[in-house]
C-alpha positions in Angstrom: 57.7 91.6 139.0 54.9 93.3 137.3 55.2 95.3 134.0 52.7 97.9 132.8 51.6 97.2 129.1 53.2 100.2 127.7 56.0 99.5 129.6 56.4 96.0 127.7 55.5 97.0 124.6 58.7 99.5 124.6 60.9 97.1 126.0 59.9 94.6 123.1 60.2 97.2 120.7 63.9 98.1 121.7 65.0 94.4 121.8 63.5 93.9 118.3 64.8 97.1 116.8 68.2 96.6 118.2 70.6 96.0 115.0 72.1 92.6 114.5 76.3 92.6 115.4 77.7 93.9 111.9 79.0 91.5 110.0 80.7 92.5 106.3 78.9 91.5 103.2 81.2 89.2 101.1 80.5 89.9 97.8 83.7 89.9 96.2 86.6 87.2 96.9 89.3 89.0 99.1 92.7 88.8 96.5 94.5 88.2 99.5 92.9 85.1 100.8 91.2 83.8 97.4 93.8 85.1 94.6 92.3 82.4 92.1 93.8 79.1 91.1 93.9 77.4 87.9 94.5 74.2 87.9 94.2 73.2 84.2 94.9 75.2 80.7 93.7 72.1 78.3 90.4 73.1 77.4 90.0 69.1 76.3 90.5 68.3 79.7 88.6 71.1 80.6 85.7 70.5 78.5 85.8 67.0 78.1 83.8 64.4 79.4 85.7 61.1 80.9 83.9 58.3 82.6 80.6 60.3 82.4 82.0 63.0 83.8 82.2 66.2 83.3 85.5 68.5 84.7 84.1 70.1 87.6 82.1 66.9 88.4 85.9 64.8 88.1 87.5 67.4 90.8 84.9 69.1 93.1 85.5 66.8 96.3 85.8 70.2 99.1 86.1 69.0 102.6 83.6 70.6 105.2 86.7 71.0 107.1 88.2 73.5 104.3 85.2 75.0 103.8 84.9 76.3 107.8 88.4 77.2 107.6 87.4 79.9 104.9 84.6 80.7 106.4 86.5 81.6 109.6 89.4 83.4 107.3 87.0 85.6 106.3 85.5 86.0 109.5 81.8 84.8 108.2 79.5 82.6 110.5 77.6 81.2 107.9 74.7 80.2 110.1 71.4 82.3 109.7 73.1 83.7 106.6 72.8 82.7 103.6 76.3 81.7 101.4 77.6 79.6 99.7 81.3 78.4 99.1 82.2 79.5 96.0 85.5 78.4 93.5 87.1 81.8 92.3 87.5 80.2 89.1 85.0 78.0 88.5 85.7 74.1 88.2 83.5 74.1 84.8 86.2 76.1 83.2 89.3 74.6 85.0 89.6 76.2 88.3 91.5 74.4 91.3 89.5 73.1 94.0 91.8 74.4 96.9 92.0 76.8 99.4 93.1 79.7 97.9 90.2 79.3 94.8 87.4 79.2 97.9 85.6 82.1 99.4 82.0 82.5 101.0 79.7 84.0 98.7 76.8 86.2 99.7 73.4 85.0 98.5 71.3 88.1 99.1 72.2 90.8 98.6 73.4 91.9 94.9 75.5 90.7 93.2 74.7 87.9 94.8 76.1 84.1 94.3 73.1 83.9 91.8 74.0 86.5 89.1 77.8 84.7 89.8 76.5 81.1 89.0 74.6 83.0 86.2 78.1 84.1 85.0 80.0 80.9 85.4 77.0 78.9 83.5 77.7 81.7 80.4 81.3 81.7 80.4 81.4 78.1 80.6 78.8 77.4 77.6 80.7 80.3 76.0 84.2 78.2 76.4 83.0 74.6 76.0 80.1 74.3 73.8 79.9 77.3 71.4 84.0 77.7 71.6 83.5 81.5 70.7 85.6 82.3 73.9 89.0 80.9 74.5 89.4 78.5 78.2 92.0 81.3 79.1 89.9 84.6 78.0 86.9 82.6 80.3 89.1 81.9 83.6 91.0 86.0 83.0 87.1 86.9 84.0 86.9 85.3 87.0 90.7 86.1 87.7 90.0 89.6 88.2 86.7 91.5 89.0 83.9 89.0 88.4 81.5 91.6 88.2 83.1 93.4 85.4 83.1 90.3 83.8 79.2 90.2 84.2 79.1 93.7 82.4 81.4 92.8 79.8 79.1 89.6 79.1 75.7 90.8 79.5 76.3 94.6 79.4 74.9 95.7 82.3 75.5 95.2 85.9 74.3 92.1 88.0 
């Protein structure tokens, strides 16, 4: 069957204007799913470098498996989206590498998984090189509202 042009050129423009199926932006862990683990409170375990490696290089081994169950807990199809499976607390300052320390983090829109990493790489140069913030005041940031904890840091919002 034969379209007219202007026929064609609306039907294009409704199938390209037609909004994507909503899907929530995850920009903040869910306390119910991802309350936050800590799995160690020595900050020379912590901080400390055995066999070469460093803390979160020792205990980061997260199965693809886990990671698509989270995904799926939080209802997130990560394809065509940009995340990234993030620890709550991060492993640099001691956090667990389990389930309920996981939860897909959003990468575009802010805050995004950026200013977060930006956070984490502060905190954890804060706790274990310059030691001007305790391994317990570091992982109470990431415990509660991460993005407060950005403010607090850098005084102003991500």
């Amino acid at each position: 069957m034969w379209y007219s042009w202007s026929k064609m050129a609306a039907l294009f423009a409704i199938t390209v204007t037609l909004p994507a199926p909503a899907q929530e932006l995850v920009m903040r862990p869910d306390d119910r799913l991802t309350p936050g683990v800590v799995a160690s409170i020595d900050p020379a375990d912590v901080c400390g470098i055995v066999g070469g490696l460093t803390y979160s290089r020792r205990h980061r081994r997260t199965p693809l498996e886990l990671k698509q169950e989270v995904y799926a807990e939080y209802g997130v199809n990560p394809v065509g989206r940009r995340f990234e499976m993030d620890h709550r607390v991060p492993l640099c300052i001691g956090g667990a590498d389990i389930r309920e320390n996981l939860w897909p983090e959003e990468g575009w829109e802010h805050p995004s998984y950026h200013d977060k990493d930006f956070l984490e790489e502060a905190v954890c140069r804060l706790v274990c090189l310059d030691r001007t913030m305790t391994l317990e005041e570091g992982q109470a940031i990431f415990l509660g509202d991460w993005v407060v904890g950005y403010q607090r840091i850098f005084g102003q919002s991500p």
